[in-house]
C-alpha positions as CSV (number, residue, x, y, z in Angstrom):
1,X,8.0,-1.6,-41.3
2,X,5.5,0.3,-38.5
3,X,5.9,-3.1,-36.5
4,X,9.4,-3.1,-36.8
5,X,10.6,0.3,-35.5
6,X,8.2,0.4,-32.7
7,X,10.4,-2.4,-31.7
8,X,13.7,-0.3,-32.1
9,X,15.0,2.7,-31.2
10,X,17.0,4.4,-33.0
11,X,20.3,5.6,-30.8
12,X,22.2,8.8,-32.6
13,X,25.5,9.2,-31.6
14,X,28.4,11.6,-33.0
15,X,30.1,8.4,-34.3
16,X,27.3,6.3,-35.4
17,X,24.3,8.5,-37.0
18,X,21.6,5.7,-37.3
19,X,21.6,2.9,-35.4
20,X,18.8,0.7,-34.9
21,X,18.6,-0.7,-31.4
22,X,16.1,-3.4,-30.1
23,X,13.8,-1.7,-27.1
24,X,13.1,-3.7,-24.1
25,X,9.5,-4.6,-24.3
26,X,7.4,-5.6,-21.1
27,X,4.0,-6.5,-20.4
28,X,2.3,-5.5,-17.4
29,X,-0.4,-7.8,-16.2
30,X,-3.3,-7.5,-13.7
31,X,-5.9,-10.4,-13.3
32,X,-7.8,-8.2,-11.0
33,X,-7.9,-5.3,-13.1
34,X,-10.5,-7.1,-15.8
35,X,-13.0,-8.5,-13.2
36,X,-13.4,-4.8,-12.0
37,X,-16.6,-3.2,-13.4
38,X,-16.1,0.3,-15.6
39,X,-15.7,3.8,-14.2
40,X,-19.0,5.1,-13.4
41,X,-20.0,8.0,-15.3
42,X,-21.0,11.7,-14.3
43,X,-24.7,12.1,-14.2
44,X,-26.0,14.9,-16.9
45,X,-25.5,18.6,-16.5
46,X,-29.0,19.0,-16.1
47,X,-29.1,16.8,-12.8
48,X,-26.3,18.6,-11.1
49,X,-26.3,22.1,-8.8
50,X,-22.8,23.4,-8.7
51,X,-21.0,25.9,-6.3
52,X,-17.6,27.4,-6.1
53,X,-16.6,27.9,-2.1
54,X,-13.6,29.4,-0.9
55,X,-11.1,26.6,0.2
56,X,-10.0,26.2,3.5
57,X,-7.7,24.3,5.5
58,X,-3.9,24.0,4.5
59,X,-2.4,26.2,1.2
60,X,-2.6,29.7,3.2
61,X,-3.9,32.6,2.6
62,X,-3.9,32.5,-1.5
63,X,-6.2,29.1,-0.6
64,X,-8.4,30.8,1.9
65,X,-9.5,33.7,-0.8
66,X,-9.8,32.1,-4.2
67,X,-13.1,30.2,-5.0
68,X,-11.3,26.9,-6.0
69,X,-13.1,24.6,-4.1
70,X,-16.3,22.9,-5.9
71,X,-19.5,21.8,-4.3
72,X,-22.0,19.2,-6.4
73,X,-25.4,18.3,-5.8
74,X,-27.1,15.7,-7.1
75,X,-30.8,17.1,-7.7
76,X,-32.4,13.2,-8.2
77,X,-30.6,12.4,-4.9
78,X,-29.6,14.8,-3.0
79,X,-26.3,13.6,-2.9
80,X,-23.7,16.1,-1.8
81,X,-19.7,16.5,-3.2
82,X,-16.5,18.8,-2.2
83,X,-13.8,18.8,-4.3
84,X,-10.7,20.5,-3.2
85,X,-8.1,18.5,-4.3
86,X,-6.0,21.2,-5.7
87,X,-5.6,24.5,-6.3
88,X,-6.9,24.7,-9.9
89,X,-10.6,25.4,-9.8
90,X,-10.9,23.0,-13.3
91,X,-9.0,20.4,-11.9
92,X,-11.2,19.9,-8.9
93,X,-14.6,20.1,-11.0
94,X,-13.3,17.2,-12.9
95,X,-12.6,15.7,-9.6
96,X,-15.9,16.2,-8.2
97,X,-17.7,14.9,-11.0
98,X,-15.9,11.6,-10.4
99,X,-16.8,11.6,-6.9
100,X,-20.3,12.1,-7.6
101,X,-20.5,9.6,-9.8
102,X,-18.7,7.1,-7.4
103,X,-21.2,8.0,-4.7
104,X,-24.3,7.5,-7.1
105,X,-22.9,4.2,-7.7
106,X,-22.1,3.2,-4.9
107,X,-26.0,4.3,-3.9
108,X,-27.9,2.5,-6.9
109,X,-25.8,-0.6,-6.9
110,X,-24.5,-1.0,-3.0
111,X,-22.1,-4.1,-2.9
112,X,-22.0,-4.2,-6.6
113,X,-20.9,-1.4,-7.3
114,X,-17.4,-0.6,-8.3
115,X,-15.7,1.3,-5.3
116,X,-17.4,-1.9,-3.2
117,X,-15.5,-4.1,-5.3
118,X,-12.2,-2.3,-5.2
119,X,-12.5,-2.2,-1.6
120,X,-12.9,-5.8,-1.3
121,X,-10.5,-7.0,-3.6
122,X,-7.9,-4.4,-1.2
123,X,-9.1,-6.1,1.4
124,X,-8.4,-9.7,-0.1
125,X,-4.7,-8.2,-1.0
126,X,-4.4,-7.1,3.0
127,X,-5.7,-9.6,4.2
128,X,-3.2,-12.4,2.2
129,X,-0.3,-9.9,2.9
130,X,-0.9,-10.7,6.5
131,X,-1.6,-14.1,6.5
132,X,2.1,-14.8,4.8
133,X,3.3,-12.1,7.1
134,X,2.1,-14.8,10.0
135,X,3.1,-17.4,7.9
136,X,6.6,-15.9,7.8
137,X,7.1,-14.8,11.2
138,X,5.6,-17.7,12.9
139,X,8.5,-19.9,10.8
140,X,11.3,-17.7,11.7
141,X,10.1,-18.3,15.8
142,X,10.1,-22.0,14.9
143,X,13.5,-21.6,13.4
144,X,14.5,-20.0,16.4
145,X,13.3,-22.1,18.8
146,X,15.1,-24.8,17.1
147,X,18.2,-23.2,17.1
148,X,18.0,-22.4,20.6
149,X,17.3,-26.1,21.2
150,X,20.3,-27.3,19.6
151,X,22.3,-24.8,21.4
152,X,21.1,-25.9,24.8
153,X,21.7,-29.8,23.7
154,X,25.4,-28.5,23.2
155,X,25.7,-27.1,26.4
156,X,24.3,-29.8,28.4
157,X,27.1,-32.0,26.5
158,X,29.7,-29.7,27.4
159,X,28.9,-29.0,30.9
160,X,29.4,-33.4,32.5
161,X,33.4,-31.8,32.7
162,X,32.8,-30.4,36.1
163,X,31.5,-33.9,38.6
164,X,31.3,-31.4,41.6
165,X,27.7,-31.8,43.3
166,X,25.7,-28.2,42.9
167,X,23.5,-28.7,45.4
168,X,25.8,-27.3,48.1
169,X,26.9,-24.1,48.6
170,X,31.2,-24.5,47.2
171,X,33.5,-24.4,50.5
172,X,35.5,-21.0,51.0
173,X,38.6,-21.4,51.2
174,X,39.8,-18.2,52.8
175,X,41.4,-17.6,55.5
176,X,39.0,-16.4,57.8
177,X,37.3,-19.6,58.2
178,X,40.1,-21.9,58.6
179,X,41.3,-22.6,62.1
180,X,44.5,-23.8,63.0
């Protein structure tokens, strides 16, 4: 019974009360998405210096005087992390714990690790998205070019109507250079 109304919906109208309608289901699907390693995690508490630092740049004056903006250091490192990615002073200490742990990563494991590996597979997607945009544009310029050609053949079969020779100059015919 569970199965069968997470399949349904159940529409209420004034007319009808209760009717059961079938949902459309779809699956989304990434074959990239399982090759990908798992989120690093945050290093301990006990490995981390934090700082709150007044925020700078655009957001005015209400972002220039609160301490929102969150600085981490990695003791075991040294590695060093700003967060001000919003205005919420919670918000960005999540943040920065992510990015910490990205950058620790990315240190200890170097092309293996999983920002390396998103990057590349990125670049893979980039990099196929402009070889069919070649692919594509170097067809249509083909296509072109063979349209062009089969306009030109036209002409050249229109234009044996006129026999007059074109390598001379056509003779005026005004009445200037005709003498009597």
């Amino acid at each position: 019974m569970l199965r069968l109304l997470s399949r349904l919906s159940i529409a209420r109208t004034p007319q009808t009360p209760h009717i059961a309608t079938p949902l459309r289901l779809f699956t989304v699907y990434s074959p990239l998405a399982k090759n990908l390693p798992p989120r690093p995690k945050p290093p301990p508490e006990s490995e981390i210096e934090e700082q709150f630092l007044k925020g700078s740049g655009p957001g005015g004056q209400k972002i220039n005087k609160t301490s929102s903006a969150v600085q981490l250091k990695h003791v075991p490192t040294g590695i060093v992390v700003k967060s001000q990615a919003t205005r919420s002073r919670d918000q960005n200490r999540k943040h920065a714990r992510q990015l910490l742990a990205n950058e620790i990563d990315k240190l200890l494991n170097g092309d293996q690790s999983r920002s390396a590996i998103v990057g590349q597979v990125k670049k893979k997607k980039a990099d196929s998205a402009a070889k069919k945009s070649r692919r594509k544009y170097k067809k249509l310029a083909e296509e072109k070019q063979a349209l062009h050609a089969t306009q030109h053949d036209q002409s050249d079969v229109k234009r044996p109507e006129s026999s007059q020779d074109t390598s001379q100059p056509p003779r005026s015919t005004s009445s200037i250079n005709k003498t009597s």
